[in-house]
ChimeraX commands (.cxc) that place a marker at each C-alpha (Angstrom):
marker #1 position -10.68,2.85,-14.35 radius 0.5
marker #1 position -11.69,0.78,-17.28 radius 0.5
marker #1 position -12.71,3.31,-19.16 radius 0.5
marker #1 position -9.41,5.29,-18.91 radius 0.5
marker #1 position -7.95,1.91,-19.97 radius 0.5
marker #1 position -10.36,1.87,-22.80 radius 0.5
marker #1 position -8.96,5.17,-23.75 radius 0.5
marker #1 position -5.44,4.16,-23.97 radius 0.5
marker #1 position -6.63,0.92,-26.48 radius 0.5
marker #1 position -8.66,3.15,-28.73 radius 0.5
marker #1 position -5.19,5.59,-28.83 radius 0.5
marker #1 position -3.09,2.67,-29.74 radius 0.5
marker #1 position -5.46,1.18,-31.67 radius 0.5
marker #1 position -5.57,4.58,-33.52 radius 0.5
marker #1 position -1.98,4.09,-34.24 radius 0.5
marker #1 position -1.90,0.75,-35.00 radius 0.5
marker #1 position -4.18,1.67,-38.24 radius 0.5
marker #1 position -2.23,4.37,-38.83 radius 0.5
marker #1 position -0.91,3.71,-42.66 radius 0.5
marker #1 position 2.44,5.81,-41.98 radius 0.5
marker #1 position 3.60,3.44,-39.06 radius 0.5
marker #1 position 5.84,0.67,-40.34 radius 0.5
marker #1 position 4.58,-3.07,-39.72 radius 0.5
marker #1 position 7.10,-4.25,-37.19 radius 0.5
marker #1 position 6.07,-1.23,-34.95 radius 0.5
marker #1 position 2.01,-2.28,-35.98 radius 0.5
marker #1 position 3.64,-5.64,-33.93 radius 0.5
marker #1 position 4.63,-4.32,-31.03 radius 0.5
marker #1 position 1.55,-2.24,-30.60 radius 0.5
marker #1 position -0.85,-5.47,-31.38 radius 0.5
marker #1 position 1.31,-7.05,-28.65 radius 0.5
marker #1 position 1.09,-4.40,-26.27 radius 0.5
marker #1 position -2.99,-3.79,-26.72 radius 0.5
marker #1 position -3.08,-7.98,-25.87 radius 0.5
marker #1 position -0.91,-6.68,-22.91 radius 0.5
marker #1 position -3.27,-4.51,-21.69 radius 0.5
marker #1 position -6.69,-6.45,-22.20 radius 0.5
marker #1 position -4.52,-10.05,-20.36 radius 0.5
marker #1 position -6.36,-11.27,-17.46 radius 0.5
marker #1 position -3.62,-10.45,-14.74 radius 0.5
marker #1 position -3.15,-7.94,-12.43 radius 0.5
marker #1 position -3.98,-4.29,-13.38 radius 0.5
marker #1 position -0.45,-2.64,-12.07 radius 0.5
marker #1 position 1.47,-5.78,-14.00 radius 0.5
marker #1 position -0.12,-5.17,-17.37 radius 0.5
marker #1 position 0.49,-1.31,-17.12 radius 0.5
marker #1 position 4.08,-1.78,-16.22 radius 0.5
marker #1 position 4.56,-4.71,-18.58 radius 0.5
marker #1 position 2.53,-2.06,-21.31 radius 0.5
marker #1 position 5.56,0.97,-20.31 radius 0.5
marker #1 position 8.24,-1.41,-21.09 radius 0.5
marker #1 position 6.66,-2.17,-24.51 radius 0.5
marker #1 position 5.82,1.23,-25.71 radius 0.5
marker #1 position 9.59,2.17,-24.08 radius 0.5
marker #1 position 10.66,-0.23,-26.69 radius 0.5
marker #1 position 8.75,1.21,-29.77 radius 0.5
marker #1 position 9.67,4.56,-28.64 radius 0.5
marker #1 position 13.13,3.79,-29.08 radius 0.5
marker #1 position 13.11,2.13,-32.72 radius 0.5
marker #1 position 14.86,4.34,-34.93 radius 0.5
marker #1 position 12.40,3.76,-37.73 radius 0.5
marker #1 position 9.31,5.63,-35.98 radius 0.5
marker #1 position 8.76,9.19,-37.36 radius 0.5
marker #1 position 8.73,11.91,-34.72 radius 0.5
marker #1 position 4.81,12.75,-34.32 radius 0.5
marker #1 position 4.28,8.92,-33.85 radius 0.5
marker #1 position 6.39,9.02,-31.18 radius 0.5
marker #1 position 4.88,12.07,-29.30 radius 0.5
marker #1 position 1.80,10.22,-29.84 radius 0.5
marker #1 position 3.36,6.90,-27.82 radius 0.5
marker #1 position 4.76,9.58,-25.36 radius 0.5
marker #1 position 1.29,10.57,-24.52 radius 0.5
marker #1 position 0.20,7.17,-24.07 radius 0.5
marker #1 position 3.21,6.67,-21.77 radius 0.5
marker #1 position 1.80,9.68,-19.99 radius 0.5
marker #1 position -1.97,8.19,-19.41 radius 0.5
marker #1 position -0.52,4.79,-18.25 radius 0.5
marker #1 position 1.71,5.92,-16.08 radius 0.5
marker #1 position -1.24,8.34,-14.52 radius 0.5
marker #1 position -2.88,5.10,-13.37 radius 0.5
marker link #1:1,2 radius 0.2
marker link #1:2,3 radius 0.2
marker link #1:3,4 radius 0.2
marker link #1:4,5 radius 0.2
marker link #1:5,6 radius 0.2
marker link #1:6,7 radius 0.2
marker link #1:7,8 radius 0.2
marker link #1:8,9 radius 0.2
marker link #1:9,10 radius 0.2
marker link #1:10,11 radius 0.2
marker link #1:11,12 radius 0.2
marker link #1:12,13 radius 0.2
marker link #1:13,14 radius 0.2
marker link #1:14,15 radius 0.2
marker link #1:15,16 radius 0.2
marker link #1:16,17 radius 0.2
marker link #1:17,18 radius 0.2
marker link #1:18,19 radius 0.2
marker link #1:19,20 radius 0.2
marker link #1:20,21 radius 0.2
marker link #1:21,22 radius 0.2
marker link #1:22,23 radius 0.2
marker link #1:23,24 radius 0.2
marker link #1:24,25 radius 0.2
marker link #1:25,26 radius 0.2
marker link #1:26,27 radius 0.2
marker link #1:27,28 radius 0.2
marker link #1:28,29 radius 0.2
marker link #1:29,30 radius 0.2
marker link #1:30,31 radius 0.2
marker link #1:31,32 radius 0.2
marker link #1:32,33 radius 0.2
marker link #1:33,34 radius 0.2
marker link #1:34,35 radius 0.2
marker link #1:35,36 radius 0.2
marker link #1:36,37 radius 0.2
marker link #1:37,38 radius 0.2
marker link #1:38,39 radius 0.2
marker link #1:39,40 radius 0.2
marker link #1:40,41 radius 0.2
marker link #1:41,42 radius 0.2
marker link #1:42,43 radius 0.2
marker link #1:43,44 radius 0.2
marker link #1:44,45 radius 0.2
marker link #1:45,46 radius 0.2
marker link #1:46,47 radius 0.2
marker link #1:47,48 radius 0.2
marker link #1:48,49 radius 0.2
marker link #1:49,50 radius 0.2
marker link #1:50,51 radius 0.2
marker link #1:51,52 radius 0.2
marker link #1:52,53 radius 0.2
marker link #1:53,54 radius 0.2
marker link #1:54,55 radius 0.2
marker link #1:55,56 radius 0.2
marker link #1:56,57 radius 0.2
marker link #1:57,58 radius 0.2
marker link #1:58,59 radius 0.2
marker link #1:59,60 radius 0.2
marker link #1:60,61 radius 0.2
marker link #1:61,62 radius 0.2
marker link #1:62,63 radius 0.2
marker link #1:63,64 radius 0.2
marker link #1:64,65 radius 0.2
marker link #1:65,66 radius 0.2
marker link #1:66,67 radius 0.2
marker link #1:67,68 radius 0.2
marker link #1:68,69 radius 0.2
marker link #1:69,70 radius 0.2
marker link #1:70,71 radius 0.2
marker link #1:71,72 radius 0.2
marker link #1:72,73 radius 0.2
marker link #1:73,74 radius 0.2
marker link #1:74,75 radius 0.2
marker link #1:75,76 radius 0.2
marker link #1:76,77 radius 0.2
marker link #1:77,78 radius 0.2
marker link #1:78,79 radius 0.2
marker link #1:79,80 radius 0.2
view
C-alpha cells in the first residue's frame, strides 16, 4: 500500500512542478499531497484527497491534459 500511495505523491508532485499549471491550482495540489502524507486514517485521507482533486478538476482555469492527468489520479485513489 504505501508504495501505491507513494505513486500517487510523485504524480501530483509531477504536476505540482509542472510550469503550465497556474499557482492557485499548485495550492490545492500542495494541500492535497499534505492530505495524503497526515497522520490519520488511510480511508479518511483518500476520501478527503477525492474531494480536493474533485475541486481542482472543476476550476475552469486548468487546461484539458492537466485535467486527464488529475482524472488518473482520481482513478489510482479511488482503486485503494
Amino acid at each position: 500500500m504505501p508504495e501505491k500511495i507513494n505513486s500517487i505523491l510523485n504524480a501530483l508532485s509531477e504536476l505540482e512542478q509542472d510550469t503550465s499549471v497556474p499557482r492557485n491550482i499548485k495550492d490545492k495540489i500542495q494541500k492535497t499531497i499534505g492530505t495524503l502524507q497526515s497522520e490519520s486514517e488511510l480511508s479518511l485521507r483518500i476520501d478527503r484527497a477525492l474531494q480536493e482533486l474533485d475541486e481542482i478538476a472543476d476550476d475552469i482555469n486548468l487546461q484539458a491534459y492537466t485535467r486527464t492527468q488529475i482524472w488518473n489520479i482520481v482513478s489510482m485513489l479511488e482503486k485503494l
